[in-house]
VEXFIGU-383695 format. One record per residue: y, z, x of N, C-alpha, C in turn. Coordinates in steps of 0.1 Angstrom, whole numbers, padded with zeros to 4 digits. Each point is the difference from the previous one (the first is absolute). Layout:
% VEXFIGU-383695
    nv    nw    nu   cav   caw   cau    cv    cw    cu
     Y     Z     X     Y     Z     X     Y     Z     X
...
END
This chain:
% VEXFIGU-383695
    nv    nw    nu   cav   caw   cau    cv    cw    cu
 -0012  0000  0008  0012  0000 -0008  0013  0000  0009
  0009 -0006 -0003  0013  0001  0007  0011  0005 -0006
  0004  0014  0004  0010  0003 -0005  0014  0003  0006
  0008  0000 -0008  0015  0003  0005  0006  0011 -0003
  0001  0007  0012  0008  0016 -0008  0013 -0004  0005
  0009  0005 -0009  0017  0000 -0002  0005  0017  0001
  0006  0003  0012  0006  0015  0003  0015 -0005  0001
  0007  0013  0003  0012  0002  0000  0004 -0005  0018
 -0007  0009  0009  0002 -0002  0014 -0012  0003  0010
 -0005 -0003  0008 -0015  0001  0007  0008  0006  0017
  0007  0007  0006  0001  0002  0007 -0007  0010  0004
 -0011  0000  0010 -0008  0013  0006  0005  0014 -0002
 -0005  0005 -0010  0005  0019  0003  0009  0003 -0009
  0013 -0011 -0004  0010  0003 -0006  0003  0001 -0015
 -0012 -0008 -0005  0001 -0002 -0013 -0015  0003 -0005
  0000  0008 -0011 -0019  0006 -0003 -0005 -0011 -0007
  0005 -0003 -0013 -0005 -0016 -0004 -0005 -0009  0006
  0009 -0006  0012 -0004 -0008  0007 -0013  0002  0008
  0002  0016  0007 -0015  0006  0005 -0009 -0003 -0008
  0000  0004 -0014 -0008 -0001 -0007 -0006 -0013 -0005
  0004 -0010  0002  0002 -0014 -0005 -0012 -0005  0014
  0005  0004  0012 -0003 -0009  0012 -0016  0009  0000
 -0005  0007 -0005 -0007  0009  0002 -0013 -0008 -0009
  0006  0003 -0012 -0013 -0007 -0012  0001 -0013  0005
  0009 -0007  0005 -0001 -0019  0001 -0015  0000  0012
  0004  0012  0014 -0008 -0002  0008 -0016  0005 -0004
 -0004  0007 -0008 -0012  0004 -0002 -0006 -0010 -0013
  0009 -0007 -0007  0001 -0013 -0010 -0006 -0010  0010
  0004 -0003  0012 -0005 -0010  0011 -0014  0003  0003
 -0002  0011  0005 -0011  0007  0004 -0011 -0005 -0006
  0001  0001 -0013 -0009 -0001 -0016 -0003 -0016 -0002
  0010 -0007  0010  0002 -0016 -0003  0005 -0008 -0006
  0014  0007 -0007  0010 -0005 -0010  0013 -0006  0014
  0005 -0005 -0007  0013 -0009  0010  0010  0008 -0005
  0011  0007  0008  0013  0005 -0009  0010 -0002  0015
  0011 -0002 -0012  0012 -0002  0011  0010  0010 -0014
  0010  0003  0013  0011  0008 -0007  0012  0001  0001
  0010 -0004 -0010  0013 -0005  0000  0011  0014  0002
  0002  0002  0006  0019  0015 -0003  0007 -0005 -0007
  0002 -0004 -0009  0017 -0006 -0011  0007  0003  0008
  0006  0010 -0001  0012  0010  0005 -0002  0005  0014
 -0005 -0001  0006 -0001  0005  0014  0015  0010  0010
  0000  0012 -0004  0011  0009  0004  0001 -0001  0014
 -0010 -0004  0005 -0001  0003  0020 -0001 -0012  0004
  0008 -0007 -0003  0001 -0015  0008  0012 -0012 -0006
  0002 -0002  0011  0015 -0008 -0005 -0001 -0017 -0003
 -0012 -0005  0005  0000 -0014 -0002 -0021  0001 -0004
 -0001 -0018 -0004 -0013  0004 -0008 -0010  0004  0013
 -0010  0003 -0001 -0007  0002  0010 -0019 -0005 -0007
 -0009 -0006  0009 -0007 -0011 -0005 -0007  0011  0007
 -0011  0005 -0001 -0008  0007  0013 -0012  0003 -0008
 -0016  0007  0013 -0010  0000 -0001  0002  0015  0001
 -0006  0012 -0011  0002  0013  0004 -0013  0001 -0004
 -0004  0014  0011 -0012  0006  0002 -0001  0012 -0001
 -0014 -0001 -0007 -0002  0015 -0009 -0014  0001  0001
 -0007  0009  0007 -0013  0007 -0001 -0007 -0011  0009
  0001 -0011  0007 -0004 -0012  0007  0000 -0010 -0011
  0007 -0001 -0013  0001 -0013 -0008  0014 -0006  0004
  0000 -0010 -0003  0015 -0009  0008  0004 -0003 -0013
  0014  0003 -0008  0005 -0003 -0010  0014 -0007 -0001
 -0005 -0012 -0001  0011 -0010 -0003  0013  0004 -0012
  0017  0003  0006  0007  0003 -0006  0011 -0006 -0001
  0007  0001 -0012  0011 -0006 -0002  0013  0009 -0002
  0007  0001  0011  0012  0015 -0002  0014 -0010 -0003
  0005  0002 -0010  0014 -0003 -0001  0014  0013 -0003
  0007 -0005  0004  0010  0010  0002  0007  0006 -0013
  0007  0012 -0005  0001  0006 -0011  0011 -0004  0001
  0014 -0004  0009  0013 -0001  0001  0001 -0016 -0007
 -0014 -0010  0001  0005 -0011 -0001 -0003 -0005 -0016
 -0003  0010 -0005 -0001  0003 -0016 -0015 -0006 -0008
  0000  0001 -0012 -0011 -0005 -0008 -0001 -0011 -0003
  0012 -0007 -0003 -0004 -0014 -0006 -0005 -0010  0013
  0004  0002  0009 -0005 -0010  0017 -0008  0006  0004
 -0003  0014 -0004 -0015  0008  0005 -0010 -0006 -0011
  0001 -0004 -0013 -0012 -0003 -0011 -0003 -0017  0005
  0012 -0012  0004 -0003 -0010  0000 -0010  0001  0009
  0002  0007  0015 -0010 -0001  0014 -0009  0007 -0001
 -0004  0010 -0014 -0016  0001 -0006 -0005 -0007 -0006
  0011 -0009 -0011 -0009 -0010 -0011 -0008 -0007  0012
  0008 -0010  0012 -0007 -0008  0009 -0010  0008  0009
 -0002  0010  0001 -0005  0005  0009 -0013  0003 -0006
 -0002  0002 -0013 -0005  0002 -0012 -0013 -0017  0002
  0010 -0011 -0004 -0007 -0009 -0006 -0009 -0002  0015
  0004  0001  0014 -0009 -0006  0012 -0009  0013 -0004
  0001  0010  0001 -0014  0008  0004 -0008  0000 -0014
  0002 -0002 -0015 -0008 -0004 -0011 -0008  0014 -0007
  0009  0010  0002 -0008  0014 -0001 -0007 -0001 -0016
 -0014  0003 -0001 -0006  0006 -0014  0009  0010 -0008
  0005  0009  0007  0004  0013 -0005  0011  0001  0004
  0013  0005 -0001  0012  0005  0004  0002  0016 -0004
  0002  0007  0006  0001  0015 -0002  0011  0010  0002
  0008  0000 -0007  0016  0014  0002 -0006  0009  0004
  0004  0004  0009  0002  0016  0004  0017  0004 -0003
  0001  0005 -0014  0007  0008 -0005  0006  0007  0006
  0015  0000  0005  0003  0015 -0005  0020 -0008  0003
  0008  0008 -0012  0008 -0006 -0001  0012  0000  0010
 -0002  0014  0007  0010 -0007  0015 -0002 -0007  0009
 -0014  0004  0000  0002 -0015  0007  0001 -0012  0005
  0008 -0007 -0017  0008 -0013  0000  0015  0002  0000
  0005  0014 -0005  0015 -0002  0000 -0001  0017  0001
  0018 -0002  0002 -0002  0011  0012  0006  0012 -0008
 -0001  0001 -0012  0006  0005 -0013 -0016 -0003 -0012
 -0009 -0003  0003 -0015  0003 -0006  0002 -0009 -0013
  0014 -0009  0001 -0001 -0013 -0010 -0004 -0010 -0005
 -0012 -0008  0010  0001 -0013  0000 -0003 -0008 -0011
  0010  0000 -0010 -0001 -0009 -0011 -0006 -0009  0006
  0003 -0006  0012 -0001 -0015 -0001 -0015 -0001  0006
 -0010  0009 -0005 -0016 -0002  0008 -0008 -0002 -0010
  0003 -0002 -0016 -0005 -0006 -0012  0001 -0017  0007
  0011 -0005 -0001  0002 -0014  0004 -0006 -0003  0012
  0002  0009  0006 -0007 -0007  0013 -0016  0001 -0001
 -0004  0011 -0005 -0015 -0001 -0004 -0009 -0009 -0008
  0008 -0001 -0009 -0005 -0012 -0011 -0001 -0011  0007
  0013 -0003  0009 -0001 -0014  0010 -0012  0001  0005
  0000  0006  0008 -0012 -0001  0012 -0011  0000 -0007
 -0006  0010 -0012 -0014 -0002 -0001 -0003 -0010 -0011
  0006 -0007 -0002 -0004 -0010 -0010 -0013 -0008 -0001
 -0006  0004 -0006 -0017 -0007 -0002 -0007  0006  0012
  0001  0016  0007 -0003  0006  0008 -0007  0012 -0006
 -0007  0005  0003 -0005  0015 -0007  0011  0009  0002
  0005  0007 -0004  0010  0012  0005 -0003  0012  0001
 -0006  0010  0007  0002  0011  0002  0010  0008  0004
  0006  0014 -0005  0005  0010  0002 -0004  0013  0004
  0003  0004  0009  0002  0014  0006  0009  0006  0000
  0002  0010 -0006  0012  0009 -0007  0003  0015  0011
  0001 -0003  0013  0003  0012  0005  0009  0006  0002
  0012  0003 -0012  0011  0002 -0010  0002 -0004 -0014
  0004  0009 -0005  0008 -0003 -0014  0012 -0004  0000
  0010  0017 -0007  0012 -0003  0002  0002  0017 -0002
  0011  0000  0011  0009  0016 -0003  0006  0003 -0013
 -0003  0015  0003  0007  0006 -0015 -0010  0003 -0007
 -0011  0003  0003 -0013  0001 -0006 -0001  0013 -0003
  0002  0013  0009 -0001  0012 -0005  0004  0009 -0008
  0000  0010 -0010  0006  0005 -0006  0013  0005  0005
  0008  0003 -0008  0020  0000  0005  0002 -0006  0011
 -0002 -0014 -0002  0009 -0005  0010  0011 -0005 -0008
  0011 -0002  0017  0014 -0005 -0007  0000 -0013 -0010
  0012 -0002 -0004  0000 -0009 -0008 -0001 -0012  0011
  0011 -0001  0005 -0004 -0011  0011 -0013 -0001  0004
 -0008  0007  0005 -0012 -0007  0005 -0008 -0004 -0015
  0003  0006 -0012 -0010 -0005 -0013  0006 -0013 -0004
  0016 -0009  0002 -0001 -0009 -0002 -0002 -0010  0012
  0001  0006  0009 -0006 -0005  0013 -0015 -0008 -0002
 -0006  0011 -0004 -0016 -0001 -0003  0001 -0009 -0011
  0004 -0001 -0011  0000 -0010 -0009 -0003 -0013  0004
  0014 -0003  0007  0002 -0013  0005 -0010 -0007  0007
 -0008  0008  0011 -0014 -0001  0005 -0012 -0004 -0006
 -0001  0010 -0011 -0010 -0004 -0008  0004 -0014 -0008
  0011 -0005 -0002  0000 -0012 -0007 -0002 -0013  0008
  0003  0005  0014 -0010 -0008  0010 -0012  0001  0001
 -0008  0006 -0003 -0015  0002  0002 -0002 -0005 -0016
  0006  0005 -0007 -0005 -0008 -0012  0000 -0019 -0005
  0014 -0003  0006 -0002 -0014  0002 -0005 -0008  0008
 -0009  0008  0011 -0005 -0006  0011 -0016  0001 -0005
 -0003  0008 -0007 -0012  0002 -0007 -0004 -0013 -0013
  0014 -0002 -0009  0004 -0007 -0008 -0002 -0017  0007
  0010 -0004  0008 -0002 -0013  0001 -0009 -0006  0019
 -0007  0007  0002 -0008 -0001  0011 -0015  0003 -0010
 -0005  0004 -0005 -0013  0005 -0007 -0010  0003  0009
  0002  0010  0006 -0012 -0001  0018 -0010  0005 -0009
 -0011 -0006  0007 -0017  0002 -0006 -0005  0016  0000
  0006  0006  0011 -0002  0012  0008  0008  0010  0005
  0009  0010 -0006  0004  0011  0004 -0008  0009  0008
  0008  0007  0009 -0004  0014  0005  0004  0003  0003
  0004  0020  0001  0005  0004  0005 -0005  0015  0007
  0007  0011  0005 -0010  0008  0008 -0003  0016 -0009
  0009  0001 -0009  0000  0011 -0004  0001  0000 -0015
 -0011  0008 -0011  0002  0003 -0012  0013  0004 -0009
  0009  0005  0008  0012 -0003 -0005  0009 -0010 -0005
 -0004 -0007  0015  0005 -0017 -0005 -0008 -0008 -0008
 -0010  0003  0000 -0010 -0008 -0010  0006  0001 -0010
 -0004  0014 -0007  0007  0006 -0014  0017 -0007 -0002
  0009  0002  0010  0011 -0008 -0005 -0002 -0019  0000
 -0008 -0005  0004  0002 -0012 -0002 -0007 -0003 -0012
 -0013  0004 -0002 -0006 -0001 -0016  0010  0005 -0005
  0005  0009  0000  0013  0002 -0008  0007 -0009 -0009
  0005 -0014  0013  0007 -0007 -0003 -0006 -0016 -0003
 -0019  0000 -0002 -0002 -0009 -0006 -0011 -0004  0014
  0003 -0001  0012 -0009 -0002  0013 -0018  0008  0000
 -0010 -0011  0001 -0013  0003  0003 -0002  0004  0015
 -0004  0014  0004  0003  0001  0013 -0011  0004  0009
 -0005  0001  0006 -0012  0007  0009  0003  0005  0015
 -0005  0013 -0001  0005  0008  0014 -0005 -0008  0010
  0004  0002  0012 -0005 -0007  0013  0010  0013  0010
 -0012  0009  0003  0003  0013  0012  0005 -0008  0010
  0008  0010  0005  0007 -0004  0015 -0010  0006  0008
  0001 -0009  0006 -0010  0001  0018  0011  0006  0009
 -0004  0004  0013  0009  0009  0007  0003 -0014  0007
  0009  0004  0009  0009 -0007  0012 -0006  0003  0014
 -0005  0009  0001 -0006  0008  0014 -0016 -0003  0002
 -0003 -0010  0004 -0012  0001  0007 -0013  0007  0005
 -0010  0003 -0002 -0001  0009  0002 -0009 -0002  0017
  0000  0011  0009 -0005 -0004  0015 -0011  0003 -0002
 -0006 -0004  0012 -0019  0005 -0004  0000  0010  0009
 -0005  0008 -0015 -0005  0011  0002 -0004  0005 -0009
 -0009  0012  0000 -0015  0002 -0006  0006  0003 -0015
  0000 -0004 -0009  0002  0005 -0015 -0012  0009 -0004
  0009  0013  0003 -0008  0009 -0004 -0001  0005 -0016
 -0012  0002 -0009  0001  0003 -0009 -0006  0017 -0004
  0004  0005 -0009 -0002  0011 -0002 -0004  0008 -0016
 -0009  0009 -0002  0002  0005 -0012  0004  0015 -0001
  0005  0006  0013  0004  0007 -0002  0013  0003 -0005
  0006  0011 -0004  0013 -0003 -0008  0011  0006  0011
  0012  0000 -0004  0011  0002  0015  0004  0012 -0003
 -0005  0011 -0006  0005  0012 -0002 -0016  0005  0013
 -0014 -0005  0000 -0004  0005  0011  0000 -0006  0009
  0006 -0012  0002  0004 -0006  0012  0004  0009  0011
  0013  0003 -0012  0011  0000  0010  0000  0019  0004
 -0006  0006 -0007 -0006  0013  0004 -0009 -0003  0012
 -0009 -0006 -0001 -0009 -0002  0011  0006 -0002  0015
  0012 -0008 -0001  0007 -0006  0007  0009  0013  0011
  0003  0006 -0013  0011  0013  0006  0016 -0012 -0001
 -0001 -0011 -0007  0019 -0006  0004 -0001 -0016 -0011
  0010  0003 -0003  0003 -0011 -0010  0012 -0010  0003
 -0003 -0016 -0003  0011 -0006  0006  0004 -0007 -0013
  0012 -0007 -0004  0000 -0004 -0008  0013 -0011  0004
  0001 -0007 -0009  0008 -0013  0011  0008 -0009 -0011
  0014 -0001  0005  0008 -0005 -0012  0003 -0014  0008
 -0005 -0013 -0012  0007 -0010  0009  0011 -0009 -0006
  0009 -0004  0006  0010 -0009 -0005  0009  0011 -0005
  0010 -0005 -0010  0010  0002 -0007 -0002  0012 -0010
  0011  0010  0000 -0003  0011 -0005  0009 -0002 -0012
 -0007  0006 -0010  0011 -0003 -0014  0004  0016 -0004
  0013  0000 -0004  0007  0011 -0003 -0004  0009 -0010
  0003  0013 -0002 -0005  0011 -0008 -0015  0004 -0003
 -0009 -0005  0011 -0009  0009 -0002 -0004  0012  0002
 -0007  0006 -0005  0002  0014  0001 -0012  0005  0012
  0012 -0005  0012 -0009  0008  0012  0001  0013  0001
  0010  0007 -0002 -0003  0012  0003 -0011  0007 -0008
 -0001 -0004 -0009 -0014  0011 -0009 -0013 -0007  0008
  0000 -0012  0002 -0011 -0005  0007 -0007  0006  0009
  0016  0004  0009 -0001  0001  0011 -0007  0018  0003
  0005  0008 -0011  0002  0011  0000 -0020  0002 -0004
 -0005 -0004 -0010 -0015 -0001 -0003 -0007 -0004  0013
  0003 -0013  0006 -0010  0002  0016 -0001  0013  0008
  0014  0002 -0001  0005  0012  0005 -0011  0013  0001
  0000  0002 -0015 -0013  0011 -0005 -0013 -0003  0008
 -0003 -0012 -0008 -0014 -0008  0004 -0001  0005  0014
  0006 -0003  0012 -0004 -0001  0011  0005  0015  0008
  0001  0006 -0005  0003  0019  0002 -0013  0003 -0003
 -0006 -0001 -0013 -0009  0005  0000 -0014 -0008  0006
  0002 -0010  0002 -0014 -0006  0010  0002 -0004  0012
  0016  0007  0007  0004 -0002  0013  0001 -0011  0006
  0006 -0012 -0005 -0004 -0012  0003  0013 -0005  0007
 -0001 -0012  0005  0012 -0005  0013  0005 -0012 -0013
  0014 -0002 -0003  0004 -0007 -0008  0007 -0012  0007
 -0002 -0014 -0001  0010 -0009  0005  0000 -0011 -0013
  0016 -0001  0002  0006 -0012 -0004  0005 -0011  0005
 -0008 -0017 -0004  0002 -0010  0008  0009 -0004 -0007
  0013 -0006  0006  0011 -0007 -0009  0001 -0013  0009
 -0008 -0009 -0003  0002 -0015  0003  0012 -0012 -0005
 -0001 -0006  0007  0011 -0012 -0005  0014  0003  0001
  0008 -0009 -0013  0011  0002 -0003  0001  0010 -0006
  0003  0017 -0003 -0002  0004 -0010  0014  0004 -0008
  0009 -0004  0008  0019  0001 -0011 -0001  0018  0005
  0009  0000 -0008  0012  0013  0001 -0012  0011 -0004
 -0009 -0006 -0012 -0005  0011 -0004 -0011  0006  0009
 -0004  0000  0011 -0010  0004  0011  0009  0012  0009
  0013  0001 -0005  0003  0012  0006 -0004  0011 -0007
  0001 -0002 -0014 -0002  0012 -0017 -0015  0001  0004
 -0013 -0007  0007 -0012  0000  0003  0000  0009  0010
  0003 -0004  0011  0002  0004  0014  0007  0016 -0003
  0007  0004 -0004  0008  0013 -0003 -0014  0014 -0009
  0000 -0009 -0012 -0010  0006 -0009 -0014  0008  0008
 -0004 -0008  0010 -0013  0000  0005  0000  0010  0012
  0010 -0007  0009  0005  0009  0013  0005  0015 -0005
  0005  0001 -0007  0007  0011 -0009 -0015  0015 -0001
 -0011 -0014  0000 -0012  0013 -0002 -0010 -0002  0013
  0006  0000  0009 -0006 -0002  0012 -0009 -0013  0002
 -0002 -0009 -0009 -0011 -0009  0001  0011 -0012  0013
 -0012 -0004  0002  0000 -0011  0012  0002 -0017 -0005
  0018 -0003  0003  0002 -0010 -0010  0004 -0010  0015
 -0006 -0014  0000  0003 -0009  0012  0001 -0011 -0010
  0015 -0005  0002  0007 -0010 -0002 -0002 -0012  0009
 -0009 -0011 -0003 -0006 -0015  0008  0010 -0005 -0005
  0008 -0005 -0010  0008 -0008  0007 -0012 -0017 -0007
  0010 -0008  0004 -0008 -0016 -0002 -0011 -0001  0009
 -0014  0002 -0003 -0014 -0009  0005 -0005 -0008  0003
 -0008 -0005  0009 -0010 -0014  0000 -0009  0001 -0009
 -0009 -0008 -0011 -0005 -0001 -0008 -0020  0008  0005
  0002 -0005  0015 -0008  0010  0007  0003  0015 -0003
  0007  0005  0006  0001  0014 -0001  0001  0005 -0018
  0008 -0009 -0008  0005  0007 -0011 -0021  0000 -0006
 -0005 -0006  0003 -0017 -0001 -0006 -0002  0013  0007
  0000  0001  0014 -0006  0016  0006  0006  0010 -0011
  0013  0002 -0004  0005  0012 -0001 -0007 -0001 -0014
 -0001 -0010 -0006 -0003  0001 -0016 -0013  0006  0001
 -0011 -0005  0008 -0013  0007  0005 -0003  0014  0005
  0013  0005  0006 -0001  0014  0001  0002  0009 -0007
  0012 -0003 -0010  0007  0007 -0012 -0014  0004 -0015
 -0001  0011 -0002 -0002  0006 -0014  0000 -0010 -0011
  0015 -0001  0001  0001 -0007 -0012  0016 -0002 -0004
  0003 -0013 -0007  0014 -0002 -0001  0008  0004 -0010
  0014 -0003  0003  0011  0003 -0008  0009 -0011 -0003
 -0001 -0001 -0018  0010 -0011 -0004  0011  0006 -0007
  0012 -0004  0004  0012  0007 -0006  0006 -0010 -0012
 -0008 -0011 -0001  0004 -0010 -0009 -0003  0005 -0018
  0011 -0002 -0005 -0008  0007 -0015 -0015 -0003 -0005
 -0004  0011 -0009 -0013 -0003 -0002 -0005 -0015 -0008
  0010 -0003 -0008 -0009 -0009 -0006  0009 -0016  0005
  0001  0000  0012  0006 -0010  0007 -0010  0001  0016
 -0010  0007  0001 -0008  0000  0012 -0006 -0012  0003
 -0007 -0003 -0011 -0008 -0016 -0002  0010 -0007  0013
  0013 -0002 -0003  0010 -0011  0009 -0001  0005  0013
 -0005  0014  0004  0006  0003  0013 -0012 -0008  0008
  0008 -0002  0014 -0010 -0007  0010  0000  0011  0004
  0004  0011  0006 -0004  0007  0010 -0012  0007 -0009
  0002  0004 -0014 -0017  0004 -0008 -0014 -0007  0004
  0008 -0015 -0001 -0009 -0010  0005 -0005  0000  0013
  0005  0004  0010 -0004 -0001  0015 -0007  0013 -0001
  0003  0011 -0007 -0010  0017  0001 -0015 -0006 -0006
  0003 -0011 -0011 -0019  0002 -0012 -0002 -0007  0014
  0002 -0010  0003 -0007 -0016  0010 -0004  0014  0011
  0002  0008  0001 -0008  0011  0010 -0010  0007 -0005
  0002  0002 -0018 -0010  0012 -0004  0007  0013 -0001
  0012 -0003  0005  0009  0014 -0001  0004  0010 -0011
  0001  0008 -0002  0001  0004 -0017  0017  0008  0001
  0003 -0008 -0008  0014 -0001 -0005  0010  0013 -0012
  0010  0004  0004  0005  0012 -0009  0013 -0008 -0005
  0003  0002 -0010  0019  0000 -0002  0002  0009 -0003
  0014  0000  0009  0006  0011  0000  0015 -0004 -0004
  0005 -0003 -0010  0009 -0007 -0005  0010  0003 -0011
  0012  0001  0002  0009 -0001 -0014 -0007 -0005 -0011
  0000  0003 -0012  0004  0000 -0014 -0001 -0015 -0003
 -0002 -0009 -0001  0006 -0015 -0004 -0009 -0004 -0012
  0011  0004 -0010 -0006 -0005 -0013  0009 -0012 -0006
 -0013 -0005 -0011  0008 -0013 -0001 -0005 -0001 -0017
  0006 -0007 -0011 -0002 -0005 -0016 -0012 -0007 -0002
 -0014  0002 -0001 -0011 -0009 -0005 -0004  0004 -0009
 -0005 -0008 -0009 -0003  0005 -0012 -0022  0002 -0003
 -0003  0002  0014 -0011  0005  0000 -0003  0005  0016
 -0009  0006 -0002 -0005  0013  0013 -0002 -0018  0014
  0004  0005  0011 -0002 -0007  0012 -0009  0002  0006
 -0011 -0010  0004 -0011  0003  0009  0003  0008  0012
 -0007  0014  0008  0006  0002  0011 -0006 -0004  0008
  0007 -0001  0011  0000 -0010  0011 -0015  0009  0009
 -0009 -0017  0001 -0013  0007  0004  0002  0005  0018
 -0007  0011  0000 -0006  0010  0011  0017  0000  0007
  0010  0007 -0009  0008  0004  0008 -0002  0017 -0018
  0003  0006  0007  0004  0018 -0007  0014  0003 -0001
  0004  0003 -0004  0015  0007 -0008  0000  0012  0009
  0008  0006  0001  0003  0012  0005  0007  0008 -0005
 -0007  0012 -0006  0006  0008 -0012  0000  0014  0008
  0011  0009 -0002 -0001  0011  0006 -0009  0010 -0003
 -0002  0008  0011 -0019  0007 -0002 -0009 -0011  0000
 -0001 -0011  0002 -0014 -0008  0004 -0003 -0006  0009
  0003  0005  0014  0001 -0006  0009 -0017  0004  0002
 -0004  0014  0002 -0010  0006  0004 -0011 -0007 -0010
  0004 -0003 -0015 -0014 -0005 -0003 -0002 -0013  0001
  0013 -0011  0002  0001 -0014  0003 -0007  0001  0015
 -0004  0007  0012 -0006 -0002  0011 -0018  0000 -0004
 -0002  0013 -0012 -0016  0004 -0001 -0002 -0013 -0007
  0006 -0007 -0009 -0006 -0012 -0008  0000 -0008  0006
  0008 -0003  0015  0002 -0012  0005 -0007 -0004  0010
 -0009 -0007  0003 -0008 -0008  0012  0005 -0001  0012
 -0001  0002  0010 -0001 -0003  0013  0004 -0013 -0001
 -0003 -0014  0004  0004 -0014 -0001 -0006 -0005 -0011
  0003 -0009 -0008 -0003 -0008 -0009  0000 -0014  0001
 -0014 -0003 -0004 -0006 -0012  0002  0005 -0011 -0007
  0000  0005 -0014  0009 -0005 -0008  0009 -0007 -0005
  0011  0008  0005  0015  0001  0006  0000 -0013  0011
 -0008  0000  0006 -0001 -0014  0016 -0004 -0012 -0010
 -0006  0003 -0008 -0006 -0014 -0007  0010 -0005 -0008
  0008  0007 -0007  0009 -0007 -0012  0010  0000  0006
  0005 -0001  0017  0009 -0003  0002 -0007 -0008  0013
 -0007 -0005  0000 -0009 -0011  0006  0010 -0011 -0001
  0004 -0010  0013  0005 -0012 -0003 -0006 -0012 -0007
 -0017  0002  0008 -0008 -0007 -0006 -0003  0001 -0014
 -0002  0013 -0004  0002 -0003 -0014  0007  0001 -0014
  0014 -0003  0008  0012 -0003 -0005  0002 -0017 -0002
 -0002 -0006  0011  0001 -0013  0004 -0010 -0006 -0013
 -0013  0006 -0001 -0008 -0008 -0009  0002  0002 -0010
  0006  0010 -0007  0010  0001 -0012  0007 -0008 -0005
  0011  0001  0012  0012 -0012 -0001 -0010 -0010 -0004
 -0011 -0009  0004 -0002 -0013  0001 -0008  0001 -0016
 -0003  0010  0002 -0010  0001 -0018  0011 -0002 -0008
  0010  0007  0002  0010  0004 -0014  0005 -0015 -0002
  0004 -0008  0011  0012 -0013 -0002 -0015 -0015 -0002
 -0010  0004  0000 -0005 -0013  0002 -0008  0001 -0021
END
């Protein structure tokens, strides 16, 4: 099959879509499918750029055009670029900034319709639109409006055979609005090194007794108001009474909020080492050494996180520890599989119910069997 995926920008590291895009095209190759992939908008480059990018040892033929030189001379040098390579399938990867730089792009109904004409159309929805959660301002709810009337006309006069998106939230809002949709899990970004996948049935409350020391490891980007300190304060207990050595891994980029981490933790003597940005080598060790992880991303928005993604693709078992983020549905939301809520007082029995590594967890965030998904769901 030959397909064509359409992103915002493919520049190595800087854009996750794009990662994410260059990722499924190369294990799509693997499998025996042909894909090449276009950036519309391309934010990190100033003129078009024609090139061969490489991902996992597959060589993927790309087409980067520049975001400054606009949509309408970016869609003509896809229509043509389009008719030489003859793709079966064409495929959006979704998400609305990154076509304009204000999450507008009226103009990707027209351009989409153009391009796939007598083409299959697939969408990937890895965005809606802001304004989604309860009391937000008015500006972001007509903000959000205006978004959704782009996804609705793009839904409307493109008719793609095949939606997907990552999370039962967004499912629920697009049937909402009339869209047949089917999940397709995020696969991680991080590789994993070889090394021994250890499986286990013991659970991490005697783990980590056995052990005498518990590590637990935050990666990426830290989102605001969670409630570390009570978090922090229950390890606290836990590890007084079974004497245990406590460390906190804070990997990546983690923003402003890794100090409110770093403070909370140190505060109670635990052992908190700040890495800083990794090689994909090392960020696999640390994930391998660590207990078990921490998502600060709201709960029923985890499904989207990559860094959730890069902890299951380990087997890692996963906590949120997270603000509040509630949102208007008019029925109960699936919760997001093998990641746990974190509710005060349950830290100690979320460790006795919880497994050592999960096998599980590695499988449904399997690229391989994500990729054969994808090819089930659009064919």
């Amino acid at each position: 099959m030959k397909i064509l995926f359409i992103c915002g920008s493919l520049e190595y590291g800087k854009d996750g879509v794009g990662d994410y895009t260059r990722r499924l095209a190369s294990q799509l190759i693997k499998m025996g499918h042909f894909c090449h992939i276009v950036a519309l908008m391309d934010k990190h480059i100033s003129e078009k750029l024609t090139e061969e990018q490489l991902e996992d040892n597959s060589i993927i033929n790309s087409l980067r055009l520049p975001f400054n030189d606009g949509n309408k001379g970016n869609t003509i040098l896809v229509k043509n670029y389009i008719q030489k390579f003859n793709p079966d399938l064409i495929s959006l990867q979704f998400v609305p900034f990154s076509f304009d730089s204000k999450g507008l792009p009226f103009w990707i109904v027209d351009s989409m319709s153009t391009l796939t004409q007598h083409r299959i159309f697939h969408i990937m929805f890895h965005e809606l639109w802001v304004g989604m959660e309860d009391g937000t301002s008015i500006k972001y709810y007509f903000w959000g409006l205006l978004q959704k009337r782009i996804i609705l006309n793009l839904k409307k006069y493109t008719n793609p055979s095949t939606i997907h998106t990552q999370t039962n939230l967004y499912k629920y809002h697009l049937e909402k609005i009339g869209c047949n949709v089917n999940i397709l899990p995020l696969f991680s970004n991080i590789k994993e090194a070889n090394h021994e996948k250890s499986t286990s049935n013991n659970t991490l409350l005697n783990s980590i007794i056995c052990k005498k020391q518990l590590t637990c490891i935050i990666f990426g980007e830290i989102h605001f108001g969670a409630p570390v300190e009570t978090f922090a304060n229950e390890i606290l207990i836990f590890s007084k009474n079974h004497k245990l050595f406590v460390t906190l891994l804070l990997l990546g980029k983690n923003g402003n909020e890794a100090k409110v981490w770093s403070t909370a933790f140190s505060t109670n003597n635990f052992n908190v080492r700040t890495l800083g940005w990794q090689s994909e080598e090392s960020i696999s060790q640390f994930l391998l050494c660590s207990d078990f992880g921490i998502t600060t991303t709201p709960y029923i928005l985890a499904e989207k996180s990559g860094t959730v993604a890069a902890m299951h693709s380990f087997g890692l078992p996963v906590i949120c520890v997270a603000r509040q983020w509630q949102v208007k549905v008019g029925k109960a939301i699936q919760n997001p599989l093998y990641v746990s809520e974190y509710r005060k007082g349950d830290f100690l029995d979320w460790l006795n119910r919880t497994n050592v590594r999960n096998p599980d967890s590695r499988e449904f965030r399997s690229i391989q069997n994500i990729a054969k998904q994808f090819i089930k769901d659009v064919t």
